[in-house]
N, C-alpha and C positions, 0 to 999 in steps of 0.2 A: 341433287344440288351439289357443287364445287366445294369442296371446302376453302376457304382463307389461309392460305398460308403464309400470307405475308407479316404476320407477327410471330409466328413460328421463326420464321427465317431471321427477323429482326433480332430475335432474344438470342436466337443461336449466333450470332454476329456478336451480341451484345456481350454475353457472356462467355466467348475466344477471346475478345479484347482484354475482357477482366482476366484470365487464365492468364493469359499473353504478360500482361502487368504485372503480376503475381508472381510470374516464373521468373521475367528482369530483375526484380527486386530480389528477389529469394537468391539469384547469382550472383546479383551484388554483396550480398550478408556473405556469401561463401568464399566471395574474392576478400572479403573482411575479415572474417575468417581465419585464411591461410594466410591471410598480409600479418595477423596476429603470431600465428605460429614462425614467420619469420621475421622479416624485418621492423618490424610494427612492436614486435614485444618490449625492448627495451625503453623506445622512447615513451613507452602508455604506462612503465613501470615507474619510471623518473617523470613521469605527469603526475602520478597517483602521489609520488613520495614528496614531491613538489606542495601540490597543493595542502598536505596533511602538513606538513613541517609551518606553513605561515602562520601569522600570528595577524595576521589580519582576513582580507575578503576574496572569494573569487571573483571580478568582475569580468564578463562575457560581452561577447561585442560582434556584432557581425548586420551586414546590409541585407534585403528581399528575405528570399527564402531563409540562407542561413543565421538574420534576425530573428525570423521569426522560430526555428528551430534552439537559435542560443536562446531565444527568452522561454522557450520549453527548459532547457538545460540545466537554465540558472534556478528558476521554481525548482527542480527536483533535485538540486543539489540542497537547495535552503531547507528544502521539507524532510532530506535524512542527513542534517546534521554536519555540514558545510553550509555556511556563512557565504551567500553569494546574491548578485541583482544581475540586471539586463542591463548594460548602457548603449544607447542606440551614436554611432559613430557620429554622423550630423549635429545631433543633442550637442556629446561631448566637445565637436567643435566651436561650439558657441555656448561654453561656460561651464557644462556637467564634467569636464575633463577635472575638477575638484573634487568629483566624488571618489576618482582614485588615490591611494593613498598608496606610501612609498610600501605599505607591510603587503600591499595585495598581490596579489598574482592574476592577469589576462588570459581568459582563453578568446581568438579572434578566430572567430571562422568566415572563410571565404573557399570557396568551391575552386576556384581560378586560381586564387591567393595573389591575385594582380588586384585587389577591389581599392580606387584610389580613396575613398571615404574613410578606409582605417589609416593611413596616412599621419591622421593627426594624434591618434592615440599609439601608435606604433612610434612614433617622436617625442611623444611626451613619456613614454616609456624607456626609452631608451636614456631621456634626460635623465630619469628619476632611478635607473635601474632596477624596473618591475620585472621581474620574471616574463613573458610572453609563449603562450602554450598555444599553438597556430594546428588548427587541426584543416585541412586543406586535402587537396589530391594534387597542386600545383607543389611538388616537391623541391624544385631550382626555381619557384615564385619571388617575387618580392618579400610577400610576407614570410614565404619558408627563411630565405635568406636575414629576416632581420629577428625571426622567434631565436628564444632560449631552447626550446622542446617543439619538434615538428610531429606530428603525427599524421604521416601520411596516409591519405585512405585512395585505395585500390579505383583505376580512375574507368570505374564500370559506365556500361550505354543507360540510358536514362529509359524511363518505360515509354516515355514519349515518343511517339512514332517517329517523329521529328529530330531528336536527339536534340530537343531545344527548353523544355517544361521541364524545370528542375524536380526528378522526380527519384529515379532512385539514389541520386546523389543526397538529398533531402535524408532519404531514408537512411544513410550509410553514415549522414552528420547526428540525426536520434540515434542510431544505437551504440555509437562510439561515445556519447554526451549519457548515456543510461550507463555505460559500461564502465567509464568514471566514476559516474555518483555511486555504484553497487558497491566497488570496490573502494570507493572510500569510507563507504556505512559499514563494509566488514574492516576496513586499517584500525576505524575507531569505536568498535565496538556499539555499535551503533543497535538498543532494542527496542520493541515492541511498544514499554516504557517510555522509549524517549521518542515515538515517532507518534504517539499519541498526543504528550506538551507540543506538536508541530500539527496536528492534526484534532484540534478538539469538538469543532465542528460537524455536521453531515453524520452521515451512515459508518464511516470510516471511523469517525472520533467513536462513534457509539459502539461500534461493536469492538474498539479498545479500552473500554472504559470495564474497571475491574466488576466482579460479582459482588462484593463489600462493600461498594457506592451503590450499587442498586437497590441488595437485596431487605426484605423485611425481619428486625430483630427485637431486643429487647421485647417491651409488652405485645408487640406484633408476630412474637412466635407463638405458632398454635403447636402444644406438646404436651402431650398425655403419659403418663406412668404403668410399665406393664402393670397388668392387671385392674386398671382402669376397665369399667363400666364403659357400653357404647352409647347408654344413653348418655354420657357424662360426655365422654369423646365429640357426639357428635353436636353437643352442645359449645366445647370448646372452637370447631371447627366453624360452627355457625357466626360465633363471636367475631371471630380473626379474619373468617371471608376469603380467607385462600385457595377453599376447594382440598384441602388436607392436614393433618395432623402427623408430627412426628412420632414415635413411639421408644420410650426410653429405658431400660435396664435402672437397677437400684442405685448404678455409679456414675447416673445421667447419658452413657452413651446410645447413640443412637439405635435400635435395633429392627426398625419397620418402619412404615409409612401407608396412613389410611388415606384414599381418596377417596373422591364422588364414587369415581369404578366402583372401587372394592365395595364400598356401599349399594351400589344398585346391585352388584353379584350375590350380596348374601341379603338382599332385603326380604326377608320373612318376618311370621309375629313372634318371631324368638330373637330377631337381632339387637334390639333395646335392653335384653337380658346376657346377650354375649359378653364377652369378655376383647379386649383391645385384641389381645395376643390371638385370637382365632381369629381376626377379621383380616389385620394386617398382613402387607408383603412385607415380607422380611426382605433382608440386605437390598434396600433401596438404592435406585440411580442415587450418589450426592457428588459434590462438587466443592472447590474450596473456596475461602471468601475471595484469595487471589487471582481466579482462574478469568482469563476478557469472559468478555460478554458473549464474546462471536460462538467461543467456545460451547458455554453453556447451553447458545443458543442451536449451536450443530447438536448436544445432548437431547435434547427437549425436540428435534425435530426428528430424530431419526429413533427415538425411540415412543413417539406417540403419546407424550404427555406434558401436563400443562406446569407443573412445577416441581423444582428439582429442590433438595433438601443442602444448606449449605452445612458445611463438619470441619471443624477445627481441632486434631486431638482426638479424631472418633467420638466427638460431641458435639451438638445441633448447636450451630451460631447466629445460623439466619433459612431466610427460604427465598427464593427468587422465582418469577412467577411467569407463565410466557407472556401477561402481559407488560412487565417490567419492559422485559426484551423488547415488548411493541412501542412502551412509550417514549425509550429514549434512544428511537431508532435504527436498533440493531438489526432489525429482521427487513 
């Protein structure tokens, strides 16, 4: 019997095409690239020092593709701490042109920099004397000719067979619009901390969210005294429900940690007469109360266990549990 190859043949079609796509674009980043290492550098420098010096909003603006690339832009400028929206050019010609205000600064992309739709905000800019940050490949364009700050981008083939699908131009208006917002989150000290009050939400918020919000303290810490009894121990343990017990020196620091494990390892009919100090692992994984969550949560997975001991001072403040991490969806 013949075999079928004509989805052989199809996938292998399929998948040159994608190669094919993959390798335009990737030349395009590299013509980006080297346009950075030359002429490109200073005007992306005086963009960056631009937008950090206003005392008002970025506002972004651009038609088709590179709308919908500036309303990518403007979110990831808003989300690390630049102050920005999307205003779509038609909108603002019929009444949103008040959402600009004299303190903002425009960035207007247009692929051509011929787009007659920005028009109206490029004149009302001019009225007002707003900054205009024209990020374009049309260098002697209309819009290059009326921005304050050009950033010209490298005028690479599109991956479209056709040279007509705006496709790696697309891609070369994200990563100049990411390259911004990066270096604006480092001009302003931009952390962890503050990208969480922007992100409280989702998997993202959760695994920003410190160990101290999670974790269980006060009457909810299970913690026994060396030399503590294990039938005592594992009575404490039963109470609290965490699956462990810390184990504490005379000066309260922490110095071991009993779990389930440890308990099914030495379970004979002399464990209820043991002592803490024989059962326990000593120098326990612990963690601090400030450390994210995501953290904690790399601790707890790459070391095969269900809870970590939180220490303040070398003294037990809380415990944090892998189902913590589950419920307020870090993992």
């Amino acid at each position: 019997m013949l075999k079928d190859t004509t989805m052989t043949t199809d996938r292998r079609s399929v998948i040159a095409s994608a190669v094919r796509t993959l390798e335009t674009e990737r030349a395009g980043l590299e013509a980006l690239a080297e346009a950075l290492d030359n002429g490109l550098a200073g005007p992306f420098a005086e963009a960056v020092q631009t937008v950090a010096a206003i005392r008002g909003r970025v506002i972004v603006t651009g038609v088709g593709k590179s709308g919908h690339i500036g309303s990518k832009i403007a979110a990831t400028l808003a989300s690390t701490g630049t102050p920005a929206f999307f205003v779509h050019p038609a909108e603002a010609n019929h009444g949103d042109l008040g959402m600009i205000a004299k303190d903002d600064v425009i960035i207007a992309m247009s692929w051509s920099g011929e787009t007659t739709e920005l028009q109206g905000i490029v004149a009302y800019a001019r009225r007002f004397a707003i900054p205009i940050i024209a990020i374009t490949a049309g260098k002697a364009s209309a819009l290059a000719k009326e921005a304050t700050i050009v950033l010209g981008l490298p005028r690479a083939p599109e991956a479209c067979p056709h040279g007509l699908a705006p496709t790696t131009s697309t891609v070369l208006q994200l990563v100049i619009g990411d390259a911004l917002a990066v270096a604006l989150l480092e001009e302003r000290g931009f952390t962890a901390d503050h990208f969480r009050t922007f992100h409280p939400g989702g998997q993202l918020g959760a695994k920003l969210t410190h160990v101290r919000n999670i974790m269980h303290q006060g009457e909810e810490l299970p913690i026994a005294a060396s030399g503590t009894l294990m039938r005592e121990a594992i009575l404490v343990m039963t109470r609290k429900g965490l699956g462990c017990v810390g184990i504490t020196d005379a000066e309260g620091g922490l110095i071991g940690i009993i779990t389930d494990g440890d308990l099914r390892r030495h379970i004979d009919s002399e464990l209820l007469s043991m002592t803490v100090d024989q059962v326990m692992t000593r120098n326990p994984k612990t963690i601090a109360p400030d450390t994210l969550a995501e953290h904690a949560l790399q601790i707890v997975n790459s070391s095969a266990i269900t809870a970590l001991m939180v220490v303040e001072e070398g003294k037990p403040c809380g415990v944090v549990h892998l189902h913590d991490l589950l419920r307020i969806g870090a993992a």
